[in-house]
N, C-alpha and C positions, 0 to 999 in steps of 0.2 A: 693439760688440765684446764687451763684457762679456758680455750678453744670450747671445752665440751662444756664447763659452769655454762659459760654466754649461751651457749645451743640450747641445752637444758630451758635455761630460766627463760628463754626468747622461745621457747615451744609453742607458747599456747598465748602468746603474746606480741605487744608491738616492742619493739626495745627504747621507747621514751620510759618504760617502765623502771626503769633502770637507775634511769636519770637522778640526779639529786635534786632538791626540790625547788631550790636559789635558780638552777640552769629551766626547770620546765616554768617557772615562772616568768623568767626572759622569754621564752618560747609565745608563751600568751600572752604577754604584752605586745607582742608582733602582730596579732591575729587579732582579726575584726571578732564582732563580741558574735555573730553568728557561727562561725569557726568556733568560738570560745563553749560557747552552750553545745554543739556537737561535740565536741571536745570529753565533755562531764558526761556524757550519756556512755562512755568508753567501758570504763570501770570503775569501782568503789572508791578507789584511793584517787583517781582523778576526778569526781563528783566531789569529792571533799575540797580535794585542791581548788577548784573554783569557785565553790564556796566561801571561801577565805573573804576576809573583810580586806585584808591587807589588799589582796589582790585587786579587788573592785575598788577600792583607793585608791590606788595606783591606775588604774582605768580612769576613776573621776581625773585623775590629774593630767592622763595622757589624751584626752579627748576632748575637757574642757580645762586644762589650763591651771597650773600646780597655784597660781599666787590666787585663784577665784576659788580652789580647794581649800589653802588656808584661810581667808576669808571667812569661808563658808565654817570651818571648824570651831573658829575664834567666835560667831558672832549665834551658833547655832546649837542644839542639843545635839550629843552624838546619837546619831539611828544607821542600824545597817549600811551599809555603802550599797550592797547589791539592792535593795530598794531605792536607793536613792537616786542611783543611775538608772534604774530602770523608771520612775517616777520624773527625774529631769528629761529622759532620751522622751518620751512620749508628750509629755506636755498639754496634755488634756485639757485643763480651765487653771486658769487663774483668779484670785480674789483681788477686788479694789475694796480699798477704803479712802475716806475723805479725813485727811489731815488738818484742814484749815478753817474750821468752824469759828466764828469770831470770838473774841475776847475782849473785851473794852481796857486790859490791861496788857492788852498785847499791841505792839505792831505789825501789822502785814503790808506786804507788798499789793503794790496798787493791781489792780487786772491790767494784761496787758497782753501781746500776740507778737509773733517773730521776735522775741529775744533768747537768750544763752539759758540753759542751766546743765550743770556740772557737778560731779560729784568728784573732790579731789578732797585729800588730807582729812577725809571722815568728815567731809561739812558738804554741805549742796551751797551752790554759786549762783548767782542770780544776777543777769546784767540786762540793763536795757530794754529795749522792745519798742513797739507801737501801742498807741494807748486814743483813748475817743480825741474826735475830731482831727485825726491823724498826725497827731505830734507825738515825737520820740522823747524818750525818758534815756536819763541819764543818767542813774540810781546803780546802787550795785546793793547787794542783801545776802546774807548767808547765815548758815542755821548746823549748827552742829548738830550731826546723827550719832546721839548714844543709843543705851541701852534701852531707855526709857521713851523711845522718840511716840513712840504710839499715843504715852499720855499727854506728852507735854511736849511742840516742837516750837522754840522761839528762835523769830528771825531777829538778826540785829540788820541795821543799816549803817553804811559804810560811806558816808559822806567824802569821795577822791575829786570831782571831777574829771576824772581823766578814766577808759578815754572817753571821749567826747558822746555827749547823745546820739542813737543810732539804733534803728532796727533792720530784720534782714541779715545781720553778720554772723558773722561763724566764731566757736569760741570751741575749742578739744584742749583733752587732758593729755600732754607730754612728761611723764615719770610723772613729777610732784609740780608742774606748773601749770599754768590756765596759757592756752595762745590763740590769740582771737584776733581775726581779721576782716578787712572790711565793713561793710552795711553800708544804710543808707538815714539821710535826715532827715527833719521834718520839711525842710528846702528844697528835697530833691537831688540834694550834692550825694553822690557816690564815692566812697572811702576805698582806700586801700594801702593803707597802714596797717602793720603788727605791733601786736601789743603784747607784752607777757607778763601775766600776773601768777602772785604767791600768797598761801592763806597760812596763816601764824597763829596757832591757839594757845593763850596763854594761861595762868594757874588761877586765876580771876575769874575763868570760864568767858571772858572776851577775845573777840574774834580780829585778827586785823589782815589786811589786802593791800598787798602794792603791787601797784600796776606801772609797767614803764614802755616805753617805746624800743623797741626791737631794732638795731640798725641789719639793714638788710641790703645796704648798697643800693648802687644806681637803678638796679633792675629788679623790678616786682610787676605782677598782674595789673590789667588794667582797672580801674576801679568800680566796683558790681557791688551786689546786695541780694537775698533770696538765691543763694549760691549752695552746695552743700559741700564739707569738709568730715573730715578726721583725720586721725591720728595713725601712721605706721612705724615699725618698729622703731617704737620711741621717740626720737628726735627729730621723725621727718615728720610733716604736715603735706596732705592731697589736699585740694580745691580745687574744684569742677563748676565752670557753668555757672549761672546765676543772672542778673539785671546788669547792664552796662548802660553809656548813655542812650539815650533818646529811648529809653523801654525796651531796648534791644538785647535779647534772648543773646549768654552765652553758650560756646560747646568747646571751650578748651580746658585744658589740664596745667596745674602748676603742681609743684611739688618744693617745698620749703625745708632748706637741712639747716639743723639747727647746732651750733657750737656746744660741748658739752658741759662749755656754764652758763648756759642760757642767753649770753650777752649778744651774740652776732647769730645772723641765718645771712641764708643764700637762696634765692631763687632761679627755679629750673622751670622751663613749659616742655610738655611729654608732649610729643607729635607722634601717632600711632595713626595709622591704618588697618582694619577698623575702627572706630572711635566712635563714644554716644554723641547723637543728636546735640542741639542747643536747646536750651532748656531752664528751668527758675523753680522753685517749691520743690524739690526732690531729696534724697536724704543717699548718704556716703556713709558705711559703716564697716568697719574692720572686725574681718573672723578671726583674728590670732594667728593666720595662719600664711603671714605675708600677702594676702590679699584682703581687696576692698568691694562690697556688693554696692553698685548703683541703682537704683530703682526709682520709677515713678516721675514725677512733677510736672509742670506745664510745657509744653514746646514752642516753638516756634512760631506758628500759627493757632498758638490758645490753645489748642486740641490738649487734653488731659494722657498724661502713659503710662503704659504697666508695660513695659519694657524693662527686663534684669540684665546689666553689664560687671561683668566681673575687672578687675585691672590685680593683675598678677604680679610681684615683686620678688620675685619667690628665688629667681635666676639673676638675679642685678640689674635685673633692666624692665623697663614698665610694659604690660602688653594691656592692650582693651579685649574682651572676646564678649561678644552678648550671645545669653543663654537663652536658648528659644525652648518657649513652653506651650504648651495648649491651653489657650485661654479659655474657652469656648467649656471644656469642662469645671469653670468655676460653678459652685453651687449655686442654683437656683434663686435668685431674688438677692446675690452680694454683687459688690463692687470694686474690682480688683485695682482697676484704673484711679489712680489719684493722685492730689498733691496738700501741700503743709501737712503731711501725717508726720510722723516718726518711725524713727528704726533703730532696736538699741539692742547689742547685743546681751545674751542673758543664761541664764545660766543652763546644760544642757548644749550649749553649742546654737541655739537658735536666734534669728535675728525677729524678734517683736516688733512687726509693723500695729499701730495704734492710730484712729483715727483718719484727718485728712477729710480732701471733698473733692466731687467727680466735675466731669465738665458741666453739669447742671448747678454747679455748687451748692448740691446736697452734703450736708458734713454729717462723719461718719462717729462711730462708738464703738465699731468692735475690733477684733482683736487677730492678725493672722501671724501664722508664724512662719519661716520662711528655713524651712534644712538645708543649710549647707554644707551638710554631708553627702545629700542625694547628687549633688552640684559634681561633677568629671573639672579635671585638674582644668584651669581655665588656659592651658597652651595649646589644649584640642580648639582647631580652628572653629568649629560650633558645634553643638550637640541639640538634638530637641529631647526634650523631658517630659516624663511622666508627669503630670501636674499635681494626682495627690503625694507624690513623693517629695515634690520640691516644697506646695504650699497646703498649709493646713487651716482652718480655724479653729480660735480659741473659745471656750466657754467661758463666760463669766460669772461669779456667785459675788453676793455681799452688793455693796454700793453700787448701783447702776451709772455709770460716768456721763454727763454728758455728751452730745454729739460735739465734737470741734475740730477747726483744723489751724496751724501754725501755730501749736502749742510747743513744747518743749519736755524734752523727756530723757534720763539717764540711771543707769543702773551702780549700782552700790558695786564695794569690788567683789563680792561673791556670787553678784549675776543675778543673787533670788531676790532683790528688792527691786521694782523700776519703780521712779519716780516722774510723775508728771506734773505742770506746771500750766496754767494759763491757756492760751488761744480763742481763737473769736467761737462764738456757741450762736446759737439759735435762739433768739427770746421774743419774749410777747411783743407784740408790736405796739410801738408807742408811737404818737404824733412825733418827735425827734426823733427817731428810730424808721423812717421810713422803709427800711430793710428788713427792720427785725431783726436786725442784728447787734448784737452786744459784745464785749474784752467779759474774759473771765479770770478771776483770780484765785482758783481751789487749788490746790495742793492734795493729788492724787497718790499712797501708796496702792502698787502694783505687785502682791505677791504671786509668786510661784509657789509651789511645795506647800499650798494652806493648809495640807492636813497635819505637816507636821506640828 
């Protein structure tokens, strides 16, 4: 009897039909969302199934990242998930606004280019940088992001000394701490010290930051600035590349494992064959997905790059692969090539390149995004790629941003806020100003999702 039910009811059918709903819902979570939409076109009861909000929740989380899902729930009205992934997966235009219009009862940070900001413990972090006549700042500033950030964002200032004035260094968020490395001074001395700092917000609505020196033993990188870092799983720190002595272009790799109470690291250099070039102004940025996208900045001989290197962690051990693309199909009148932009991941799984300047140093304002979905596992020794699958551009509505580059830029934990910071802009040309060049100090929100 059994035998003939199953035959019977599998007639005129597939036998996932069968299934209970908890098992077909495992099923599609397996399957890419294209699979998924053929999937609903089956029959009734599986059109509904994919329908489900629950289901396309469960997609936001498994594509982009369960802790940037709650994030996103906590800080956001609820709307459909299946618009939401569909409106994060495409990523169309984003809206800027300008956060930092003056206040005579406010404090703000001076303008300034190649320094830190960070988004950790619901505050943005503010360290250091270069500022006119080419002295470094020493200043650290932080700004709690509520609810209210739109009407009202006050920075405090954080008088440590420590560490020491420097632009150029590198400064990632590790769980709940700040770890920054490197830079360079107003002397020309090259640093290479760690430092890890913590932001404490108190019932006062004051903000406090301690910063301390990292013991890391005998062995650490040699000391650079204009280098680029982040963060992977957790506790370890990449750093690639950057300025060493005599102006001399880095191209190696360190990787920093960090004790899990923050007190002690260790330093490691990753020797791969293949490996990127040497290089300075380029930006290192973590997909969640045990790997790091390199891209861009100055090389060796000045020449400006749009070269993409992946460094894969994914097997225990580090590999370089770079992804070759077709350059030549960028759009008409852009500029792929550059360096001081940024790159921050966001929400959607996309990495938001912003800004920067070509080897003309023309500095730039718009907006590309870079899928690192389109991107094949990086253990494939190379692949060449379709270029509008890999790179896109973004539209922008609302505040037009200035052109800049060695600004600074990080996203909130839910992905749809980027925040941007400072770098050198373009200005009227004054008799001091020989260049026409000026430090900016705006404070740019970067949304996604403006309609919601």
């Amino acid at each position: 009897m059994a035998e003939t039910s199953t035959t019977t009811n599998n007639k005129n059918g597939s036998p996932l039909v069968n299934l209970a709903q908890d098992h077909l819902f495992s099923i599609l979570l397996r399957l890419p969302i294209e699979s998924i939409l053929s999937f609903a076109m089956s029959c009734k009861r599986f059109r509904s199934l994919t329908s489900s909000d629950f289901l396309w929740e469960s997609l936001c989380k498994r594509d982009w990242g369960e802790s940037s899902v709650n994030a996103f729930k906590s800080s956001c009205q609820i709307v459909p998930w299946m618009w939401l992934y569909k409106q994060g997966s495409q990523l169309e235009c984003v809206s800027c606004h300008k956060l930092s219009d003056p206040d005579v009862d406010l404090a703000l940070p001076n303008p300034r280019a190649s320094h830190s900001l960070n988004f950790v413990s619901n505050c943005l972090v503010l360290f250091g940088g270069g500022c006119e006549g080419g002295r470094h700042l020493d200043d650290t500033w932080v700004a709690y992001i509520g609810n209210d950030f739109r009407k009202k964002l006050n920075w405090q200032k954080v008088n440590l000394g420590i560490p020491s004035g420097r632009f150029g260094h590198s400064c990632v968020v590790s769980v709940d701490y700040l770890v920054l490395f490197g830079g360079i001074n107003d002397r020309g001395n090259r640093h290479n010290d760690t430092w890890v700092g913590q932001v404490a917000c108190h019932e006062n609505h004051s903000i406090t930051l301690s910063w301390r020196l990292l013991d890391v033993g005998s062995i650490a990188p040699p000391p650079r600035g204009a280098h680029a870092a982040c963060c992977i799983d957790n506790r370890k720190m990449v750093v690639h590349g950057g300025i060493g002595f005599d102006g001399l272009r880095l191209g190696d790799t360190w990787v920093l494992e960090i004790s899990e109470n923050f007190c002690f690291g260790s330093w490691h250099e990753v020797m791969t064959v293949p490996s990127p070039p040497a290089r300075s102004g380029h930006t290192l940025t973590y997909t969640g997905r045990n790997q790091l996208v390199l891209f861009g900045g100055r090389g060796a001989v000045y020449e400006v790059l749009s070269d993409l290197w992946f460094l894969d962690a994914s097997e225990g051990s580090f590999k370089w692969v770079q992804i070759h693309y077709e350059l030549q199909n960028v759009p008409e009148g852009s500029s792929l090539p550059r360096v001081g932009h940024s790159a921050t991941l966001v929400l959607g799984g996309w990495i938001l390149i912003h800004g920067g300047e070509d080897s003309l140093r023309h500095r730039k304002s718009d907006f590309w995004a870079l899928n690192t979905k389109a991107i094949p596992s990086s253990r494939m020794e190379q692949a060449v790629l379709n270029l509008p699958k890999v790179w896109k551009r973004v539209d922008t509505v609302g505040y037009k941003p200035n052109c800049r580059s060695f600004h600074r830029a990080c996203a909130d934990y839910s992905g749809r806020y980027l925040y941007v910071f400072g770098g050198m802009v373009d200005g009227l040309l004054q008799p001091a100003e020989p260049a026409g060049l000026r430090f900016n100090g705006e404070l740019l929100l970067v949304e996604l999702l403006p309609l919601l």
